[in-house]
C-alpha positions as CSV (number, residue, x, y, z in Angstrom):
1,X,-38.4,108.1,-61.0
2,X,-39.3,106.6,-64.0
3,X,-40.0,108.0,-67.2
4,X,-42.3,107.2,-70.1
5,X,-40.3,106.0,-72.9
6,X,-42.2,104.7,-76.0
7,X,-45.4,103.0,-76.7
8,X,-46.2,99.4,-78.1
9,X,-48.7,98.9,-80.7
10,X,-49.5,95.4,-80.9
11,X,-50.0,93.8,-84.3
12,X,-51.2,90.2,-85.8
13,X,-48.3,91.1,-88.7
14,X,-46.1,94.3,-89.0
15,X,-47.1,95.0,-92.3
16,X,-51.2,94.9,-91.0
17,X,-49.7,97.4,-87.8
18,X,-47.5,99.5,-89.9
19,X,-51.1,99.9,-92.3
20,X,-53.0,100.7,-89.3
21,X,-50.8,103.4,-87.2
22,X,-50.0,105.1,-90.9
23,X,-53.6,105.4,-91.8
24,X,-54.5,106.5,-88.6
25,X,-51.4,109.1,-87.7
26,X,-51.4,109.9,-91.0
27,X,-47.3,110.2,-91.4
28,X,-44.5,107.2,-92.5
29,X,-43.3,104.6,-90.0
30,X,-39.7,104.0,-90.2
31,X,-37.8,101.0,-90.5
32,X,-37.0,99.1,-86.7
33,X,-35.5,95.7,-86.9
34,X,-35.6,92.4,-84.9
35,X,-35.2,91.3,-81.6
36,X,-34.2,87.2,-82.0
37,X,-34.0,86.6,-78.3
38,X,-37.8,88.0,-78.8
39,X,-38.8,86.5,-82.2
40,X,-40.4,89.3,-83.0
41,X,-39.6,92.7,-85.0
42,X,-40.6,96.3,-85.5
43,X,-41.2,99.6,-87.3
44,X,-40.9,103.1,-85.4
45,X,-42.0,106.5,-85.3
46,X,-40.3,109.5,-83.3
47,X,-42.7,111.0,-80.8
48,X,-40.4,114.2,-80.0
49,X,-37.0,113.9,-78.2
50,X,-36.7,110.6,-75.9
51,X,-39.8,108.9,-76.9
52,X,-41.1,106.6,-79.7
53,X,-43.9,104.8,-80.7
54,X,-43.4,101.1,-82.4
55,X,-45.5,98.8,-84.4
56,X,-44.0,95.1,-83.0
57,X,-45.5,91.8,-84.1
58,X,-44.4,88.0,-84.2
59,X,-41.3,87.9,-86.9
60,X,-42.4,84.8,-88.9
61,X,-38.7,84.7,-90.0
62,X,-37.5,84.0,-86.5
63,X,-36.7,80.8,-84.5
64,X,-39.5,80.7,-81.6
65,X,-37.8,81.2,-78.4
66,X,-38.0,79.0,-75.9
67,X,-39.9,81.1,-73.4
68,X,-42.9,83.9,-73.6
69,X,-42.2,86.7,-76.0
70,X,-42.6,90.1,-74.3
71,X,-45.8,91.9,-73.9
72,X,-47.9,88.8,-74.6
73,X,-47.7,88.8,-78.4
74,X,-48.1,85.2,-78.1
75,X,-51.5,85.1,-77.7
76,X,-52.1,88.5,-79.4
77,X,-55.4,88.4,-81.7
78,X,-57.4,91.4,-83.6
79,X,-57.2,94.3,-84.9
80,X,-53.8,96.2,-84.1
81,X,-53.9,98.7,-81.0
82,X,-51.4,99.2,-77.9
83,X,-50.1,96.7,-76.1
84,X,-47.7,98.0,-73.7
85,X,-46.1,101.0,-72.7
86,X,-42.4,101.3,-71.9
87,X,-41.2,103.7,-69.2
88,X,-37.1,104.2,-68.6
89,X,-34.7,103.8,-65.5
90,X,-31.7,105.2,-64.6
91,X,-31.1,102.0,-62.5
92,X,-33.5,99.0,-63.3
93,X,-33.5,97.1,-60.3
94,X,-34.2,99.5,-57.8
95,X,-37.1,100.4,-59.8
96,X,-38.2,96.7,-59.7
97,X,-37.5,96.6,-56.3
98,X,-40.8,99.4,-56.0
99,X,-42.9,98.0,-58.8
100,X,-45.6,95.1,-58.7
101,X,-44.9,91.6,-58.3
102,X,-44.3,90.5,-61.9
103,X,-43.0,93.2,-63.2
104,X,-40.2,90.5,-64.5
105,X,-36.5,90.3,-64.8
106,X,-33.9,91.7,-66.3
107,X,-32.7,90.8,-69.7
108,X,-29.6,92.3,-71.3
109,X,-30.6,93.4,-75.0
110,X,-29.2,95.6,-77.6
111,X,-30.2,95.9,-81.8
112,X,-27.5,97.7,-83.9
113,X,-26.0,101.0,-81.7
114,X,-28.7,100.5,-79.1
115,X,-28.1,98.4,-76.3
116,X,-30.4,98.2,-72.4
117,X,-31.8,96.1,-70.0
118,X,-35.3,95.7,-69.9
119,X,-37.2,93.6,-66.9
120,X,-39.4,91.2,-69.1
121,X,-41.6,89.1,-66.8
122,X,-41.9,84.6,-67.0
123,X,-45.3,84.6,-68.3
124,X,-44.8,87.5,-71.2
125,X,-47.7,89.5,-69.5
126,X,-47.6,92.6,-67.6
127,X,-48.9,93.3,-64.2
128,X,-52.3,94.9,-64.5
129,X,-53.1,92.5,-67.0
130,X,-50.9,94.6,-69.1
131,X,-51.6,98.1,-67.9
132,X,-48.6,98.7,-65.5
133,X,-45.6,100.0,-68.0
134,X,-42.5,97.0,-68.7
135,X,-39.4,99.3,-67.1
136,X,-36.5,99.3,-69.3
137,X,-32.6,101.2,-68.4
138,X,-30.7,102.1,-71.5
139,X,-27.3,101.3,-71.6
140,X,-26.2,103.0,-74.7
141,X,-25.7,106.7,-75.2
142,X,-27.8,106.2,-78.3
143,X,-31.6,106.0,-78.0
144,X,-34.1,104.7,-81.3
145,X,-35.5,108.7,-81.5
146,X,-32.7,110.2,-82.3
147,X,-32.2,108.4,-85.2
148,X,-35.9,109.0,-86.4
149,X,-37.3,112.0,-88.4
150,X,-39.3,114.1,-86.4
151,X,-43.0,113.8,-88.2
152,X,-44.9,116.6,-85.3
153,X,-46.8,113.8,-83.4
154,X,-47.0,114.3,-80.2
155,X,-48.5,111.6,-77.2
156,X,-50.6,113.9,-75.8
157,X,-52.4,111.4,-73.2
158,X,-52.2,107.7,-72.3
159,X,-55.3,106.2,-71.0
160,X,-54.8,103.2,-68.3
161,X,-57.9,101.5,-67.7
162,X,-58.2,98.7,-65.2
163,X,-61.2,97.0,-63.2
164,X,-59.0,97.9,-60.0
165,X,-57.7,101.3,-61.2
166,X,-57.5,102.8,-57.7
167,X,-55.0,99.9,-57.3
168,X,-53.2,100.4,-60.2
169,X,-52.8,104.5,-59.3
170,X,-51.6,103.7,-55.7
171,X,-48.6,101.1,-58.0
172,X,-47.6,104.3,-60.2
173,X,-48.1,107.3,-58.4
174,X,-44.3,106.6,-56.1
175,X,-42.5,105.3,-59.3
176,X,-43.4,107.6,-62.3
177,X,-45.0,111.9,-62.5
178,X,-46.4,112.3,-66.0
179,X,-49.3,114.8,-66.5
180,X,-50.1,112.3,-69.9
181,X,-51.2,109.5,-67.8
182,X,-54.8,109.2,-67.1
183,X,-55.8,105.7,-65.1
184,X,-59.5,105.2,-65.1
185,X,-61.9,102.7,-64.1
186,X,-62.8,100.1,-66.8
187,X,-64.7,96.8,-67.4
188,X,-61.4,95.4,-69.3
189,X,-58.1,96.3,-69.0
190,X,-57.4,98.9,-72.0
191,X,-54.7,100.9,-73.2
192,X,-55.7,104.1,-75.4
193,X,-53.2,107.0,-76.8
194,X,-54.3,110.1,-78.1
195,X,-52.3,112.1,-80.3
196,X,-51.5,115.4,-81.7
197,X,-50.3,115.3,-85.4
198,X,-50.3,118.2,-87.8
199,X,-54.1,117.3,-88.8
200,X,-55.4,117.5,-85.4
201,X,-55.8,115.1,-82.9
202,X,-56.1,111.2,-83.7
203,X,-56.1,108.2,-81.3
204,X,-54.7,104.8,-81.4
205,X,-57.0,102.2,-78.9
């Protein structure tokens, strides 16, 4: 079974996303790094034990790679929101086996201490036009929230919502039981996540 892991927050620029999820959350991002085989680079916050949120944009520092960066930052535009939601795998590709066509393939990854395999599909989008969660399978002992300070925020739901959400429900329900996820019917795809923090609840959409 999977297992949700952390949460993408999509940005134009890290400084404009780090602005935005500090404002809104109301506690310090910490510093991430980059991911060159990605060309893009982050800034993190814990979410408890095992799971993290991060601000990721387009590193304007970094060569472009020859092929679609991950969670369709390519052609992100706007304000900065979620893009993506990551859940975790013992063993990746029998979780791809059960998951979507396009749910991609696997890449072998690692940034300081941390190393995994994450399936990262051709085009850089998602199935679900972004809704269904990339799968990633840590390989290192060491995961990103143990090294962050613990701020209290807690995901306390993750909204999915899809024109064909019944669809998208019958995709997770064999792969992945969280009592955060909430997939509802929408005009547009959309990803929302609501928070607890220690000033009440706030939401990120």
């Amino acid at each position: 079974m999977l297992a949700f892991d952390h949460l993408a927050i999509g940005a134009e620029t890290l400084g404009a996303g780090t602005e935005a999820v500090e404002a809104a959350l109301g506690v310090p991002l910490e510093p991430g790094g980059a991911h060159p085989a990605m060309g893009t680079h982050n800034r993190l916050l814990s979410l408890g034990r095992g799971e993290y949120l991060e601000v990721i944009a387009v590193d304007p520092d970094a060569a472009r790679p020859n092929h679609p960066r991950w969670f369709a930052l390519d052609d992100f535009r706007g304000a900065p929101r979620p893009c993506a939601w990551i859940a975790r795998t013992r063993a990746l590709m029998p979780a791809l086996a059960r998951a979507p066509r396009g749910a991609g393939q696997p890449h072998a990854l690692s940034r300081g201490n941390f190393a995994w395999d994450m399936a990262i599909p051709d085009t850089g989008l998602l199935p679900f036009d972004g809704v269904f969660p990339a799968l990633i399978a840590w390989k290192s002992k060491a995961h990103p929230s143990d090294a962050l300070p613990d701020r209290g925020i807690r995901l306390r739901r993750l909204i999915l919502s899809h024109p064909d959400a019944a669809a998208l429900r019958a995709a997770l329900t064999p792969l992945i039981e969280e009592a955060r996820l909430a997939t509802t019917l929408g005009a547009e795809p959309h990803l929302a996540a609501e928070f607890d923090t220690p000033t009440g609840a706030r939401v990120l959409a």
